[in-house]
C-alpha positions in Angstrom: 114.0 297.7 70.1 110.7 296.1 68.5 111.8 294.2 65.0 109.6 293.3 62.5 106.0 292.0 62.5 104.6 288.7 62.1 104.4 288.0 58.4 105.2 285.3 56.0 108.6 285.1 54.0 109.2 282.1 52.2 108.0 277.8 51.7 110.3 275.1 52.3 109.2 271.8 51.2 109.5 269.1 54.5 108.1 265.8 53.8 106.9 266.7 50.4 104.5 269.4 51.5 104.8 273.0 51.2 105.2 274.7 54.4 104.8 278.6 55.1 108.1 280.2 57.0 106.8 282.8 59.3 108.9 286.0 60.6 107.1 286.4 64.0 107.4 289.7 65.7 110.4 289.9 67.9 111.7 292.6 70.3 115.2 292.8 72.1 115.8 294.3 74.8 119.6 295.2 75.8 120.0 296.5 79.4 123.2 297.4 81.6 122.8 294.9 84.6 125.3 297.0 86.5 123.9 300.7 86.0 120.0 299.8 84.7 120.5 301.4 81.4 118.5 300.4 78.7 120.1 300.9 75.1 118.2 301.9 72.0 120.8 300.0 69.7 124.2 297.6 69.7 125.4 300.8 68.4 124.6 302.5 72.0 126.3 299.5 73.8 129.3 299.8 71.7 130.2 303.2 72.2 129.5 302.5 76.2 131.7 299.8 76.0 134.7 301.7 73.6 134.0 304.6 76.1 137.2 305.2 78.5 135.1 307.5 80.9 133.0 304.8 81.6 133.0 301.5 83.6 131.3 299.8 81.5 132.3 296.1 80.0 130.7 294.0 77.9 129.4 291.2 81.1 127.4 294.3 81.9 125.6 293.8 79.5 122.3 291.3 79.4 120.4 290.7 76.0 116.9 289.3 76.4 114.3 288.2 73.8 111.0 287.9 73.4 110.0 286.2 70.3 105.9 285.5 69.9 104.9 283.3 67.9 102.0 282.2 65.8 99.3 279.9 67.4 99.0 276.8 65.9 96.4 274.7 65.4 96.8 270.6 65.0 94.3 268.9 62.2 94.5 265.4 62.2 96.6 263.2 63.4 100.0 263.3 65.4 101.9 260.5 65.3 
């Protein structure tokens, strides 16, 4: 499940300067440990979950994250 791209969405004022908040492209990935299923949506897990003719349970199920982020680059000092 890939969520939204990199992209600017707002300033916030820290130290008296204006500094950029940046969305950066995320994707989740949620996965039965016990059977190997990989879900499209929470929605999917749910119904799994909620799903008598199943054994699945809810520590079946891992959630992992991969968040990139921007590259930055340091000017000046930094103390």
């Amino acid at each position: 499940m890939k969520l939204e791209e990199q992209k600017i969405i707002g300033y916030q004022i820290i130290d008296g300067k204006e500094v950029p908040i940046i969305n950066c492209p995320t994707e989740i990935t949620i996965k039965n440990k016990v059977t190997g299923t990989v879900y499209e949506s929470e929605d999917q897990v749910k119904a799994d979950i909620e799903d008598p003719n199943t054994p699945t349970k809810e520590e079946h199920i891992q959630r992992d994250v991969k968040i990139t982020v921007a590259r930055l680059d340091i000017f000046g000092s930094t103390q």
